[in-house]
C-alpha positions in Angstrom: 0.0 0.0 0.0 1.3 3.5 -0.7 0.3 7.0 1.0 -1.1 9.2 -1.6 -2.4 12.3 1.1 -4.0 12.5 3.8 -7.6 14.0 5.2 -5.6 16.9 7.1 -5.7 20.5 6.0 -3.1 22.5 5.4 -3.6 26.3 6.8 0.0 27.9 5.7 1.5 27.4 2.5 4.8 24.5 2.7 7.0 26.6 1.6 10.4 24.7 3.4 8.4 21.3 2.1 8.1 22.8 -0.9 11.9 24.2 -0.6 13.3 20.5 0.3 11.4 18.7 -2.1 13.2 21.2 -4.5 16.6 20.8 -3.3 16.6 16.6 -3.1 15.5 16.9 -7.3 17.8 19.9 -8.0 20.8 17.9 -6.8 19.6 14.9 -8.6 19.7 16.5 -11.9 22.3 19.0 -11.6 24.9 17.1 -9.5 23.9 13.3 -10.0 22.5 13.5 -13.8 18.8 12.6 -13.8 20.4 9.2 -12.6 21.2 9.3 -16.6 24.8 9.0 -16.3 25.7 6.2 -14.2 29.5 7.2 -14.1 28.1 10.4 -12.4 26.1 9.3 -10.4 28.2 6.8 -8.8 30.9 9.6 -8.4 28.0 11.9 -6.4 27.4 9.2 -4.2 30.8 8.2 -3.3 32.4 11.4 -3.2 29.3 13.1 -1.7 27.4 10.2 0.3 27.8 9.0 4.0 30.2 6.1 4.6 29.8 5.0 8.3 33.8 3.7 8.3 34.8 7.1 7.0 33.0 9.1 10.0 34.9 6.4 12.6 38.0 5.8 10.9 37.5 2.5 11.3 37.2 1.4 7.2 41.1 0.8 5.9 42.3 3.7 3.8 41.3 2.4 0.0 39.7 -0.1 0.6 37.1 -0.6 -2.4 33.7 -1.4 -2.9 32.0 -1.9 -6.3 28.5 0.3 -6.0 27.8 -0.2 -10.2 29.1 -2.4 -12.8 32.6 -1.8 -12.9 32.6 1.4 -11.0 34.0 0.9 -7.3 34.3 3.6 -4.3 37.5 3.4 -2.4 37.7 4.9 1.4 39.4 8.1 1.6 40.2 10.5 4.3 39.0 13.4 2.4 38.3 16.5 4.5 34.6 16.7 2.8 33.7 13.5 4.6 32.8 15.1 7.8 30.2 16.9 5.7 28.8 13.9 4.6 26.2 13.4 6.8 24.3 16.4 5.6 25.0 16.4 2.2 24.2 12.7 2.1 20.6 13.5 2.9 20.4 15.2 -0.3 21.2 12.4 -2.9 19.3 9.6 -4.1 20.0 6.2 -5.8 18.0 6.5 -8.5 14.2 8.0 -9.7 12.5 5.4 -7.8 14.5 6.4 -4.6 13.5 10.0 -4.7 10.4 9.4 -5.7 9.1 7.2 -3.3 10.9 9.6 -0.8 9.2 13.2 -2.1 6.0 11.3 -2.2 5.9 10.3 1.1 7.9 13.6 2.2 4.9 15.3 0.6 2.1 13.8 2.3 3.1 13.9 5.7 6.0 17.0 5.9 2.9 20.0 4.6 1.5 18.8 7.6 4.1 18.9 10.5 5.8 22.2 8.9 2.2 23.3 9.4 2.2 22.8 13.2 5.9 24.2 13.9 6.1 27.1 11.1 9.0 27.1 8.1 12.1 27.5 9.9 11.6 25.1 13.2 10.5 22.5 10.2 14.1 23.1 8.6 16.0 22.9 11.7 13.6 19.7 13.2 14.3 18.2 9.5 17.8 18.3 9.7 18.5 17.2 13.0 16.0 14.2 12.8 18.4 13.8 9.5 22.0 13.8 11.4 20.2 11.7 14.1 19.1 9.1 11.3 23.1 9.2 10.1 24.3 8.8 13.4 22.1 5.6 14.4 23.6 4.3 11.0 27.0 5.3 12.0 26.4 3.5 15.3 24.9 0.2 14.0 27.7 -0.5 11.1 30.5 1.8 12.3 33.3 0.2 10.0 30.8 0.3 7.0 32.9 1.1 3.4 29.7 1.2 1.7 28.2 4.9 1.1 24.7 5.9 2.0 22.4 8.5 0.4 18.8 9.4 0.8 16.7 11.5 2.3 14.7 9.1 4.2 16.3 9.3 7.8 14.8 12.6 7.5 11.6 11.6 6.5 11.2 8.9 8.9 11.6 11.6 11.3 8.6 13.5 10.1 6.5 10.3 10.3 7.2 9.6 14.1 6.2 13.5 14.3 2.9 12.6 12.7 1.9 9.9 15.2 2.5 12.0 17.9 0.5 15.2 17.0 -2.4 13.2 14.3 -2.4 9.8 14.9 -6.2 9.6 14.5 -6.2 11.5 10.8 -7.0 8.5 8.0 -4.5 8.4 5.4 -5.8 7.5 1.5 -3.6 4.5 0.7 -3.8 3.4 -2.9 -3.9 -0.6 -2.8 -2.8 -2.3 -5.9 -3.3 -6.0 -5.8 -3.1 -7.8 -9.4 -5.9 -6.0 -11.4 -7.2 -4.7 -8.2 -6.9 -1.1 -7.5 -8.7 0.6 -4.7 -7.7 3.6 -2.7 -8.7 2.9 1.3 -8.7 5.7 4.1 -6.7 4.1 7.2 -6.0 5.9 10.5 -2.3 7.6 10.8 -1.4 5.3 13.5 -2.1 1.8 11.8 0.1 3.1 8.9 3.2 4.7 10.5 3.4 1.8 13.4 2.7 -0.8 10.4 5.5 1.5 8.8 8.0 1.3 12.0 7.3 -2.1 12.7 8.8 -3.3 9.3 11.7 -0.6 9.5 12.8 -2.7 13.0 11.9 -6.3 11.5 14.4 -5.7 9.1 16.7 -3.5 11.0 17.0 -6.0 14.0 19.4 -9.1 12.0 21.8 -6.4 10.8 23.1 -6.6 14.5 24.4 -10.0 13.6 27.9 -10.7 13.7 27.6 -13.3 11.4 26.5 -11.2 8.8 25.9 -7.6 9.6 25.1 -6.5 5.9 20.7 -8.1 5.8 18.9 -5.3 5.0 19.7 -5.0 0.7 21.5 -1.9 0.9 19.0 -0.1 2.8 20.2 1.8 6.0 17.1 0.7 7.6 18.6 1.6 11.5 18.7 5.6 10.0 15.3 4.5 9.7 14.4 3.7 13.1 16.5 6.5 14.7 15.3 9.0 12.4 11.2 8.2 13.4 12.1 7.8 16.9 14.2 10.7 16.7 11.0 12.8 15.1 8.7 11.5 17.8 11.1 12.9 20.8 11.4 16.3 19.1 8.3 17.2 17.9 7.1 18.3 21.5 9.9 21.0 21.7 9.5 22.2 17.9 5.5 22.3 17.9 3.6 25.4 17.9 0.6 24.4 20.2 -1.6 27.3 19.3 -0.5 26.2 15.2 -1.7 22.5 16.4 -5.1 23.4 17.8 -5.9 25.6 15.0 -4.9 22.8 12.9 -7.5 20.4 14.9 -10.1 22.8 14.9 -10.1 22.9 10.9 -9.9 19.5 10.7 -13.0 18.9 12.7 -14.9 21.4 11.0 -14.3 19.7 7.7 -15.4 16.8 8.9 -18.9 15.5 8.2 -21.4 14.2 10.2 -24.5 11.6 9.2 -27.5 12.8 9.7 -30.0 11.0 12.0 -33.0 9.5 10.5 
């Protein structure tokens, strides 16, 4: 099932959403080629994208790993690698990874930008982002392999949403062979759903045997990101932003009449 919005109103217009969502796609055409030019967007990735045994020290100096055919990414101490964490959340993997990322950014982020105003959203973004990188960092500390995506960030929005609107349904589009309907299901059932799977999968990376389970996927930036989100959104919330919010909510609502 995929999120395609939600039945909460928006009262101010995005515009740091809107600001984001333009930032992750202007990087991915300007500095990783559309995901056109696979010898560039490898380089963005590896030059520009978080790799855990980089941050620690703890990767051997040149030590390469292949992330396309025939294109490998060799650890480096390159000053730019502190940066990493941050830019990191600005690069994608390819037009199914920053899709699937704006979309979702999209449906929940209007709303929690909404309740806090533009510039707490940028600064609760960003540091639900590092906290995402760091949880990485700390789960596969000797990693070589680079990580991008905005997701950590992301998953920090969504454990902000089940705090402050965990009762608003959410229109997911279910596809099931020829099978298409679009069901309303409250916030909660998704993002828990959502969370649950996140830890599922995050959970055997811990293995010593064999660390690297989840496909590629940083799924622990995952967890720390949402958990991350639902410890800061008390501090970054605007109550009286909140309760306006829930007051226009309610007023769209509508009631059945009694017969």
């Amino acid at each position: 099932m995929i999120p395609i919005s939600d039945e909460n109103p928006t009262l101010h217009t995005p515009v740091m959403t809107w600001a984001l969502l333009g930032a992750m796609f202007a990087v991915f055409l300007a500095v990783q080629g559309a995901g056109f030019d696979g010898v560039k967007l490898a380089t963005s990735i590896c030059n520009y994208g978080m790799i855990p045994g980089e941050i620690t020290h703890r990767a051997v100096i040149g030590k390469a790993v292949q992330i396309a055919p025939q294109l490998y990414c060799a650890v480096d101490n390159d000053p730019i690698n502190r940066w990493t964490p941050l830019t990191s959340m600005f690069l994608h993997g390819g037009w199914s990874h920053i899709l699937g990322n704006a979309l979702f950014f999209w449906v929940f982020g209007n709303n929690i930008e909404d309740s806090m105003g533009s510039a707490r959203f940028l600064v609760f973004y960003l540091l639900c982002g590092l906290a995402a990188a760091a949880a990485h960092i700390l789960s596969q500390p000797a990693s070589p392999i680079p990580t991008v995506g905005a997701s950590g960030a992301i998953s920090g929005v969504l454990g902000a949403y089940l705090v402050l609107y965990p009762r608003v349904r959410v229109n997911m589009l279910f596809i099931f062979i020829v099978l298409i309907r679009i069901i309303p299901v409250p916030a909660w059932i998704v993002l828990i759903w959502w969370f649950v799977v996140q830890l599922i999968t995050a959970l055997p990376s811990l293995s010593q045997v064999n660390p690297d389970v989840s496909g590629g996927v940083a799924v622990w930036a995952h967890v720390g990101g949402f958990i991350t989100g639902m410890v800061l959104i008390k501090l970054f919330e605007k109550p009286a932003r909140v309760a306006e919010r829930e007051a226009a909510r309610r007023s769209q609502q509508v009631w059945p009449v009694a017969r």
